[in-house]
MARNU-445027 format. One record per residue (C-alpha): residue in three letters; chain; x, y, z. Coordinates in pm, 1 decimal, always signed. Layout:
{"ALA","A",{X,Y,Z}}
...
END
This chain:
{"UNK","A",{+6021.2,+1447.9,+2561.4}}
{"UNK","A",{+5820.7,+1201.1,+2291.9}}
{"UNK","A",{+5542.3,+1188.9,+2591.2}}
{"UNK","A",{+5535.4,+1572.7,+2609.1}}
{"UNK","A",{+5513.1,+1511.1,+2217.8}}
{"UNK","A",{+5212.7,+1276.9,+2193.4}}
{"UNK","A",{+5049.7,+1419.4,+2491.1}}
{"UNK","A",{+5027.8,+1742.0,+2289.4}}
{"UNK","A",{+4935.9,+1585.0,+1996.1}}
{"UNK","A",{+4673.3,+1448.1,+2145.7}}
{"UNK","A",{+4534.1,+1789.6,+2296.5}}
{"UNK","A",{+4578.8,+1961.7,+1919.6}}
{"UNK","A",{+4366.8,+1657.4,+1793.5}}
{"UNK","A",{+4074.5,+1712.5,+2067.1}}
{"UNK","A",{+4057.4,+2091.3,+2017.6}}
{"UNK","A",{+4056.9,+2053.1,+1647.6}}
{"UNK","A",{+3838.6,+1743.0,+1559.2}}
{"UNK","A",{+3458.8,+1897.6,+1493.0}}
{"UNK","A",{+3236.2,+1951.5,+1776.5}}
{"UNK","A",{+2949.3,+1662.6,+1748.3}}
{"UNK","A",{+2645.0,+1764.4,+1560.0}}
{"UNK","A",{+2313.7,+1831.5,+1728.6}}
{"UNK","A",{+2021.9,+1633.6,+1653.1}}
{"UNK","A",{+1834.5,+1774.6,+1394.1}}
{"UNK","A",{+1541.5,+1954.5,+1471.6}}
{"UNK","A",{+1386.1,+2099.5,+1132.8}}
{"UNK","A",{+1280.5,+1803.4,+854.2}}
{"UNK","A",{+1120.5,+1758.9,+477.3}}
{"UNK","A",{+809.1,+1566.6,+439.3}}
{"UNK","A",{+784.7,+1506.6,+38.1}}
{"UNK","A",{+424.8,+1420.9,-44.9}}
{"UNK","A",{+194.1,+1393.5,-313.5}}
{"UNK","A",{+15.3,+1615.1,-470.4}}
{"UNK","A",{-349.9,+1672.2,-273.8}}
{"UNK","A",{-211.7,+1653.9,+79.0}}
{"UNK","A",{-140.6,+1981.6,+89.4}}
{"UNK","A",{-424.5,+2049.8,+370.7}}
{"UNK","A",{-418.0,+1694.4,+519.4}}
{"UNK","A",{-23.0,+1752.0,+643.0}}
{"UNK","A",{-109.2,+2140.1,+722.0}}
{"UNK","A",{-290.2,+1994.8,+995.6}}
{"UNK","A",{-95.3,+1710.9,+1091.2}}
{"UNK","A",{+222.2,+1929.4,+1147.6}}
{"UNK","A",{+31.6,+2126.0,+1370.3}}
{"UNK","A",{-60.1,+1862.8,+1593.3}}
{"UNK","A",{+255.9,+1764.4,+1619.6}}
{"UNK","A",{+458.4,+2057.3,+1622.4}}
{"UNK","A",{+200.2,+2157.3,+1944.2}}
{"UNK","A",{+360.1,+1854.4,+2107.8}}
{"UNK","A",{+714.0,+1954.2,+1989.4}}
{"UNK","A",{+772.7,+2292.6,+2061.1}}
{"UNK","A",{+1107.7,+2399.7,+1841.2}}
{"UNK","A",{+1020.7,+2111.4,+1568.7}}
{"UNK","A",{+983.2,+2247.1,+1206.6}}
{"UNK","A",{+847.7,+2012.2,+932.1}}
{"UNK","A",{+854.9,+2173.5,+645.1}}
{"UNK","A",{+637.5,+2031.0,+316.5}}
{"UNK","A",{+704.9,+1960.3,-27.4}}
{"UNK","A",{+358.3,+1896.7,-313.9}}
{"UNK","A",{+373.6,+1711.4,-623.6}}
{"UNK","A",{+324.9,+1401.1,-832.2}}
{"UNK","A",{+474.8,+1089.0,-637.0}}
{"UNK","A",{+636.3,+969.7,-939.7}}
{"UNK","A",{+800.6,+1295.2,-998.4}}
{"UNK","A",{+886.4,+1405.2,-596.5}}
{"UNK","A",{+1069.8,+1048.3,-616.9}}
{"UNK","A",{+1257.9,+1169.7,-912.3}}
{"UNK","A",{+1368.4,+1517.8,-791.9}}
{"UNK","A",{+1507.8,+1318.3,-475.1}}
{"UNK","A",{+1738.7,+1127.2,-665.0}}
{"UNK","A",{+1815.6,+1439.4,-823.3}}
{"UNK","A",{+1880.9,+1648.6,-495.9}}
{"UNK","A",{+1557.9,+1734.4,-328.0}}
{"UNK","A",{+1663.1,+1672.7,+60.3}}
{"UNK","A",{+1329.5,+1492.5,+168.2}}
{"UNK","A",{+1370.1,+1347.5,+559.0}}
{"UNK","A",{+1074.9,+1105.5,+499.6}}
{"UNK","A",{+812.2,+1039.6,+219.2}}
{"UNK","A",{+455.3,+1014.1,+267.5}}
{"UNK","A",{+325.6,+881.2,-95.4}}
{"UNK","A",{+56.2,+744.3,-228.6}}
{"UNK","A",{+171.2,+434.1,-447.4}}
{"UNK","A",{+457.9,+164.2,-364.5}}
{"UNK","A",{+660.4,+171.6,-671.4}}
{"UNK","A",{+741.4,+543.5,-618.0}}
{"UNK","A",{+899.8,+412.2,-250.8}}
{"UNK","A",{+1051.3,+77.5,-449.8}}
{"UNK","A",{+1207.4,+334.0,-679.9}}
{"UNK","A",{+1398.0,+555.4,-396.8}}
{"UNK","A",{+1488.1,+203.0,-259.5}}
{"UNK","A",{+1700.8,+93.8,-604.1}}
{"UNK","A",{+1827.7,+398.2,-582.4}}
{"UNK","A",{+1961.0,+355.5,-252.4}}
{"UNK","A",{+1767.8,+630.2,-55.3}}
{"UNK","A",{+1553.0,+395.0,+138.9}}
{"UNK","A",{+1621.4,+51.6,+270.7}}
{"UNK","A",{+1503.0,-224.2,+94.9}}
{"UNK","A",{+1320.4,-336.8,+352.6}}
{"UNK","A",{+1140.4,-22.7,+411.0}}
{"UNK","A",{+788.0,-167.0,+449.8}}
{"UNK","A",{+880.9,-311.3,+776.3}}
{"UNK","A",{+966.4,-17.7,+947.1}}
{"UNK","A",{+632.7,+108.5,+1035.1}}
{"UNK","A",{+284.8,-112.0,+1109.4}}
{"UNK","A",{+58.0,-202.8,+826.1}}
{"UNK","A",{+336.5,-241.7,+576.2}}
{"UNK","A",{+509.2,+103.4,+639.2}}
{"UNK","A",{+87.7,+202.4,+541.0}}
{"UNK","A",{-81.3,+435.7,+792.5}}
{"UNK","A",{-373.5,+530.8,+620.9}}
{"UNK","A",{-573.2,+418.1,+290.6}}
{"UNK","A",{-817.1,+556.2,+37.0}}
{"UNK","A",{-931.6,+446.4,-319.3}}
{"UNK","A",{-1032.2,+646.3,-645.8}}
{"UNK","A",{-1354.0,+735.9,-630.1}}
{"UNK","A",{-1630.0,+989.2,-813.4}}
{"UNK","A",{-1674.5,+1360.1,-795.7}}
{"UNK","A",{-1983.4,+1498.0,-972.9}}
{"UNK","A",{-2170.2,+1836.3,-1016.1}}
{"UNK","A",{-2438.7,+1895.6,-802.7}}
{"UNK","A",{-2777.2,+1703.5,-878.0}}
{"UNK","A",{-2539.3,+1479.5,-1093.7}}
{"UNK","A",{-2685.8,+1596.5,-1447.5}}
{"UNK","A",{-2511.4,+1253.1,-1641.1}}
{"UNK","A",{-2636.8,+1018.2,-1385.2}}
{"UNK","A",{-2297.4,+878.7,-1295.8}}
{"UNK","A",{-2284.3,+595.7,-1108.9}}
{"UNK","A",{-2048.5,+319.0,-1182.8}}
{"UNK","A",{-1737.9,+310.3,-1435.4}}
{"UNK","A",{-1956.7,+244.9,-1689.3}}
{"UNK","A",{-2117.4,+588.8,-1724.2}}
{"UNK","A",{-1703.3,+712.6,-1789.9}}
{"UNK","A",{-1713.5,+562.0,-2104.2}}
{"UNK","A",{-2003.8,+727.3,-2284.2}}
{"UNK","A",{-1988.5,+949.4,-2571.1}}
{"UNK","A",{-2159.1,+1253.2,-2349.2}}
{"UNK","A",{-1934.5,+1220.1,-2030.8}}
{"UNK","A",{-1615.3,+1403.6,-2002.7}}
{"UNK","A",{-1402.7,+1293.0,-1731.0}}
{"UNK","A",{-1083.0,+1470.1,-1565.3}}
{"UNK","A",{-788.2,+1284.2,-1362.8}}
{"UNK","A",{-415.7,+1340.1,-1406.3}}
{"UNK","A",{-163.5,+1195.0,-1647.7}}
{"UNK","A",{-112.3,+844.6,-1496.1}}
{"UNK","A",{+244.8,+885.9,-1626.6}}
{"UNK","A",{+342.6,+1136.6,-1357.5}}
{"UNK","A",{+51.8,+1100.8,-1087.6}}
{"UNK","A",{+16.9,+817.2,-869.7}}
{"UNK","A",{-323.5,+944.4,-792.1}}
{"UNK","A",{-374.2,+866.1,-1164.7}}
{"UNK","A",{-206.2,+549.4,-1164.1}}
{"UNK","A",{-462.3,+414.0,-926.4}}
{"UNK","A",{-787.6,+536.1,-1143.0}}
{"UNK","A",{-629.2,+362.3,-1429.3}}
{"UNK","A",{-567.4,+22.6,-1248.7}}
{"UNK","A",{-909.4,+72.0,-1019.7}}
{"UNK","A",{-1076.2,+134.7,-1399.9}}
{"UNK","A",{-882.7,-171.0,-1542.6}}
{"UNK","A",{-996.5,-412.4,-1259.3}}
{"UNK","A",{-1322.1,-272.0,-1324.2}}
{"UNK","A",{-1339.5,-435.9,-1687.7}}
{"UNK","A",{-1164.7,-737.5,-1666.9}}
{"UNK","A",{-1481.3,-840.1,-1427.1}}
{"UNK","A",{-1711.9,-692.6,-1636.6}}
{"UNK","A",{-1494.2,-875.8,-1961.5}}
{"UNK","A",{-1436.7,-1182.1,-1819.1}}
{"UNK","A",{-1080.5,-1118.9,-1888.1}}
{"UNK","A",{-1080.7,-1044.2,-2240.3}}
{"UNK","A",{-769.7,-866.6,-2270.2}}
{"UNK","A",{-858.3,-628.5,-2598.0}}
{"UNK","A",{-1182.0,-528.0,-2463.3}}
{"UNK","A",{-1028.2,-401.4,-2123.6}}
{"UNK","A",{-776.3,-269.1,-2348.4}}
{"UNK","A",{-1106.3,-79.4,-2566.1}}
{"UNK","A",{-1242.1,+41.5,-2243.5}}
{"UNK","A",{-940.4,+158.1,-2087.8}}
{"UNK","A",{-869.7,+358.1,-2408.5}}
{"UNK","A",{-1266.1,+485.7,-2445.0}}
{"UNK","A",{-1205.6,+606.6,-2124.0}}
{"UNK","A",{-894.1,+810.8,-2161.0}}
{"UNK","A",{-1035.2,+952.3,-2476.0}}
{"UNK","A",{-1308.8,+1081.2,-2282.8}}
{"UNK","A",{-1003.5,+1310.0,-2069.4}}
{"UNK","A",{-976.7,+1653.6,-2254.9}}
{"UNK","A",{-695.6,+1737.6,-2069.2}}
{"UNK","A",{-451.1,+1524.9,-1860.7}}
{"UNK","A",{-275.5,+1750.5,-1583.6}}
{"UNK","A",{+51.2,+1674.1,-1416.9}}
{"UNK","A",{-65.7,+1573.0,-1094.1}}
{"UNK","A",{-426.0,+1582.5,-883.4}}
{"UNK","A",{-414.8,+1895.9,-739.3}}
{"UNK","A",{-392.3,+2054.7,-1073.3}}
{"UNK","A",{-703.4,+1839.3,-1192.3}}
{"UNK","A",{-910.3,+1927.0,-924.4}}
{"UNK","A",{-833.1,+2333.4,-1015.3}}
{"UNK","A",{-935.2,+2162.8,-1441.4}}
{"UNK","A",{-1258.2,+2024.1,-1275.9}}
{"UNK","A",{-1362.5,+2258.2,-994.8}}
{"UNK","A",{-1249.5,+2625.7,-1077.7}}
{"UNK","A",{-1253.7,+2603.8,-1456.0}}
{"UNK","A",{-1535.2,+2358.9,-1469.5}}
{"UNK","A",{-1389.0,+2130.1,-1701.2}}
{"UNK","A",{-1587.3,+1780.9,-1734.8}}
{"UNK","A",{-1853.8,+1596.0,-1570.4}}
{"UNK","A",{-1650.6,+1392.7,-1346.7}}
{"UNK","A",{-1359.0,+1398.4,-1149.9}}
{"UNK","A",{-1136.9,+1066.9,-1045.5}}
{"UNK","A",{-967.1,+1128.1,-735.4}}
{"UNK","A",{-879.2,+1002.0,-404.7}}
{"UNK","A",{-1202.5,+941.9,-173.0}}
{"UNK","A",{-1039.9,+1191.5,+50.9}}
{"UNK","A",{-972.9,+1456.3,-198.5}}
{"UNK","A",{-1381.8,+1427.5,-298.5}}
{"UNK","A",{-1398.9,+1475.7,+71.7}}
{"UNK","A",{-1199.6,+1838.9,+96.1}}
{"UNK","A",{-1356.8,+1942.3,-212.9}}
{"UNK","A",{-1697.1,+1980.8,-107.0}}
{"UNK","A",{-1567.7,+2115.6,+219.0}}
{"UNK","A",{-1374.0,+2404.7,+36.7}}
{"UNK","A",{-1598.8,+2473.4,-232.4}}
{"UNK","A",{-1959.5,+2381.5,-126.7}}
{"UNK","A",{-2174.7,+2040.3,-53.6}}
{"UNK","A",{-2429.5,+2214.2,-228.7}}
{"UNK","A",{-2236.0,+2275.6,-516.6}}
{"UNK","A",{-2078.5,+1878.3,-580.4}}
{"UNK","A",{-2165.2,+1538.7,-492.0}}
{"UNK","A",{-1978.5,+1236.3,-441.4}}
{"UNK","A",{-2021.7,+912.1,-589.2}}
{"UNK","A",{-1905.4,+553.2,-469.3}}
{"UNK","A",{-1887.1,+357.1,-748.9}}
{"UNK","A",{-1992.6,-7.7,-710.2}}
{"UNK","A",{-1589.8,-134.8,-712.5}}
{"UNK","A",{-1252.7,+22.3,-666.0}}
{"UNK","A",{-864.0,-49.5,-580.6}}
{"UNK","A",{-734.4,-18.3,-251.3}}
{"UNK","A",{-477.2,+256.7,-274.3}}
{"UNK","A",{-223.3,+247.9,+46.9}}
{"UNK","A",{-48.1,+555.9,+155.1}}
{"UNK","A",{+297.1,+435.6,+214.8}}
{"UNK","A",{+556.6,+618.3,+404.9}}
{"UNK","A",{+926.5,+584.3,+475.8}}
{"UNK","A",{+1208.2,+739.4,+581.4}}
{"UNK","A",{+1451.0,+878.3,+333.1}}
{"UNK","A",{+1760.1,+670.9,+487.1}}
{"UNK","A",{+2065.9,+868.3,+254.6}}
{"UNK","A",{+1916.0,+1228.6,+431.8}}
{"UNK","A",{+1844.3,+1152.8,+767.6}}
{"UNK","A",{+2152.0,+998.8,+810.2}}
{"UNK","A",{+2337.6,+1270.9,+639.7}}
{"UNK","A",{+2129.3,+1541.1,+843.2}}
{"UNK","A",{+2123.4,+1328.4,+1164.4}}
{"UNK","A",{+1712.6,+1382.3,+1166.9}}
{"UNK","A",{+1671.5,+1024.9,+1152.6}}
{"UNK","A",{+1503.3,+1054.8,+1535.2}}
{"UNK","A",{+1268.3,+1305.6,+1401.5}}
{"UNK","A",{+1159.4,+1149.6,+1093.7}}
{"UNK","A",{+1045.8,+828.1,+1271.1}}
{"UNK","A",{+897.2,+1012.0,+1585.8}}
{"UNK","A",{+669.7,+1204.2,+1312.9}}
{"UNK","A",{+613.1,+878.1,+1136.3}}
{"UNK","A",{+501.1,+743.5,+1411.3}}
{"UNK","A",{+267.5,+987.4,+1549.4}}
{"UNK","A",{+61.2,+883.7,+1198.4}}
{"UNK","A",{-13.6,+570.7,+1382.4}}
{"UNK","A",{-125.6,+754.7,+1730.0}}
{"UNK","A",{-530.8,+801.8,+1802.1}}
{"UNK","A",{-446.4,+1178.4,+1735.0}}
{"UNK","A",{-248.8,+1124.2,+1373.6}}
{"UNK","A",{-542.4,+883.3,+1308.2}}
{"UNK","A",{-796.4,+1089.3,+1368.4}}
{"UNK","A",{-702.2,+1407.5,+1208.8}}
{"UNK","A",{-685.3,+1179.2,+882.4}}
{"UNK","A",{-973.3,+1031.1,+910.4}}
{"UNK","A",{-1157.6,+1386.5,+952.8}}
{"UNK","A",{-985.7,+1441.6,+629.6}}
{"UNK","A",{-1165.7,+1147.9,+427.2}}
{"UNK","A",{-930.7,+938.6,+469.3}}
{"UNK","A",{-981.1,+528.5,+589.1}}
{"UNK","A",{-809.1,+442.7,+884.0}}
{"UNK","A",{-644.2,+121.2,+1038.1}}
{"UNK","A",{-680.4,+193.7,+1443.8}}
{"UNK","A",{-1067.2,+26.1,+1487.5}}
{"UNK","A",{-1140.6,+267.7,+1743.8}}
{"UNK","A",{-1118.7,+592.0,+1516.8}}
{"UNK","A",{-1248.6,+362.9,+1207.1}}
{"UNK","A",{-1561.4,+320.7,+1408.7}}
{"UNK","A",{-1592.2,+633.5,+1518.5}}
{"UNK","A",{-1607.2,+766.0,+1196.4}}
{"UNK","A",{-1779.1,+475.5,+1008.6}}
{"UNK","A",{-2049.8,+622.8,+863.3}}
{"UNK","A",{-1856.9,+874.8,+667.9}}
{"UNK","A",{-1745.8,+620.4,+443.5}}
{"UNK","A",{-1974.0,+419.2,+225.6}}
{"UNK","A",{-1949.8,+72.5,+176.4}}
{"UNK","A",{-1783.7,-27.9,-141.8}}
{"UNK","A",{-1578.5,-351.0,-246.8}}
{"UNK","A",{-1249.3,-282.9,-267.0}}
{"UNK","A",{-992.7,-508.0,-474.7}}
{"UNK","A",{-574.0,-526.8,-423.6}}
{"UNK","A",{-341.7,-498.7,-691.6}}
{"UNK","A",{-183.0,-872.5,-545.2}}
{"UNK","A",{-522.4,-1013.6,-589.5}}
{"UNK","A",{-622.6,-824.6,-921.1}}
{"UNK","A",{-263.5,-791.0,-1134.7}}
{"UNK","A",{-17.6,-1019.2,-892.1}}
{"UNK","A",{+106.2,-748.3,-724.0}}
{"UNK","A",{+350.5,-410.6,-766.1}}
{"UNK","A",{+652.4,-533.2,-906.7}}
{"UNK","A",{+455.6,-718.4,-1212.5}}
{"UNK","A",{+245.1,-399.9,-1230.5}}
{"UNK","A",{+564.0,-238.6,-1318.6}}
{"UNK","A",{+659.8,-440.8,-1562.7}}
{"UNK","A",{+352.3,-491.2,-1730.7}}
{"UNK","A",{+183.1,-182.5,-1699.1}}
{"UNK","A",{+411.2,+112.6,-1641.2}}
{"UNK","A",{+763.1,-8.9,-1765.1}}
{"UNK","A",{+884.8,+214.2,-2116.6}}
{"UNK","A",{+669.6,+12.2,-2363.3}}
{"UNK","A",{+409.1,-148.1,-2100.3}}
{"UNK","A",{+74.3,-112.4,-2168.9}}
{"UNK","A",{-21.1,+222.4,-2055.1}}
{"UNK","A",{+223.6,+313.6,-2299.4}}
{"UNK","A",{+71.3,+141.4,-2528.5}}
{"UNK","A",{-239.4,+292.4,-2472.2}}
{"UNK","A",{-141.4,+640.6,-2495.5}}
{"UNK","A",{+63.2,+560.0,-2852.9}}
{"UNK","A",{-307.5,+476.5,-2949.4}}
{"UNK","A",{-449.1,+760.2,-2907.5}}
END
């Protein structure tokens, strides 16, 4: 009779535990602001190869998509545009702290840097950082408080003069603050600049991504906007990681890395690349080589000793870009 007992209770347990769940086949890619287009096109490539995948997308300031996942937004992976925004979801516990080795070229499958956007014939004769400093120029980029795209224009500006200061830590500070003076409005993120700049023809010159300079002229007109290299910028990665607490909760970690991944394939790597953006596989790099002008590009390890002292220094509550914007 106790057999007949645990026999049965063994039966009850089988039909009632839950039945395993399936693998998930639907997942969030939270991105930055301007990629709106470039991951358009990159789910459709891979979705084509993945019949019954969904990948749905989410827009907005790094800084602020970071945020609203630690607040509830249920992002599978991240594809960002600035490290600390990835270090943040890490403290946090939504990625692993050793994220960057997860994927090639330090979890980094693409990169850009900020770069110039100017009105056709370029009536202020922009050329270099410089010019963004002069009374007559009026120059639009996001709030470096909630943009990474920002973030990157102020440290590419701020490498900028401490060459051309030797250093001199009040007259970077000057030029840094000349320049944001020069900003009549600072929008949330860079999508909503580009609408400032382009549709309600705010300003002389726009900041943004390389890449973003790129889809502008394709949307709106070569004839109509020009870019401009200046003569030095800041390597800005694109970093990317899956958001560990979801996928595991969702069971789409499979599908996060697979589309991950496919960044990293001749196909991902080409489709950013006809996007503007600069690429890491040498045989899509040279193929499209002479889109990209040559420019000198400078780290934040080699410039300001890296991310984590950037944080402290720069963007921490009281850092100097606070600073800066008490100033003005």
């Amino acid at each position: 009779m106790k057999r007949l007992i645990l026999i049965g209770a063994a039966i009850a347990a089988l039909l009632t535990a839950p039945a395993s769940a399936e693998p998930a086949t639907k997942i969030l890619n939270a991105s930055y602001d301007v990629a709106r287009e470039l991951f358009t096109q990159v789910n459709a490539a891979y979705v084509a190869q993945h019949p019954g995948v969904t990948i749905d997308q989410s827009h907005a300031g790094t800084s602020k998509q970071a945020r609203a996942i630690v607040e509830g937004l249920e992002a599978d992976v991240v594809t960002f545009n600035q490290v600390t925004d990835i270090a943040f979801l890490a403290k946090n516990g939504f990625v692993s702290e050793d994220w960057q080795n997860d994927f090639p070229n330090k979890s980094s499958p693409f990169h850009s840097l900020p770069s110039f956007l100017v009105r056709a014939g370029n009536p202020k004769n922009v050329k270099d950082w410089d010019d963004l400093v002069r009374d007559d120029v009026k120059v639009i980029f996001p709030n470096p408080k909630t943009s990474g795209n920002a973030r990157y224009t102020y440290l590419a500006a701020t490498a900028f003069a401490q060459e051309k200061f030797g250093g001199d830590a009040d007259k970077v500070k000057a030029f840094i603050g000349k320049l944001f003076d020069n900003v009549p409005v600072f929008d949330t993120g860079g999508r909503a600049a580009t609408t400032t700049f382009v549709e309600r023809e705010i300003g002389d010159v726009l900041i943004t991504f390389e890449s973003e300079t790129t889809g502008i002229r394709k949307e709106f007109g070569e004839d109509k906007f020009q870019s401009v290299t200046p003569s030095v910028s800041l390597l800005a990665e694109f970093p990317v990681a899956i958001v560990d607490k979801v996928a595991d909760a969702r069971d789409s970690r499979e599908l996060a890395k697979a589309y991950l991944e496919f960044l990293y394939t001749p196909e991902g790597q080409t489709i950013l690349a006809e996007n503007g953006n600069r690429v890491n596989d040498k045989a899509v790099a040279e193929a499209f080589k002479d889109k990209f002008p040559a420019v000198r590009l400078v780290t934040v390890e080699d410039v300001f000793g890296g991310w984590d002292k950037i944080q402290a220094e720069h963007f921490a509550s009281g850092g100097l870009l606070d600073q800066l914007y008490g100033e003005r």
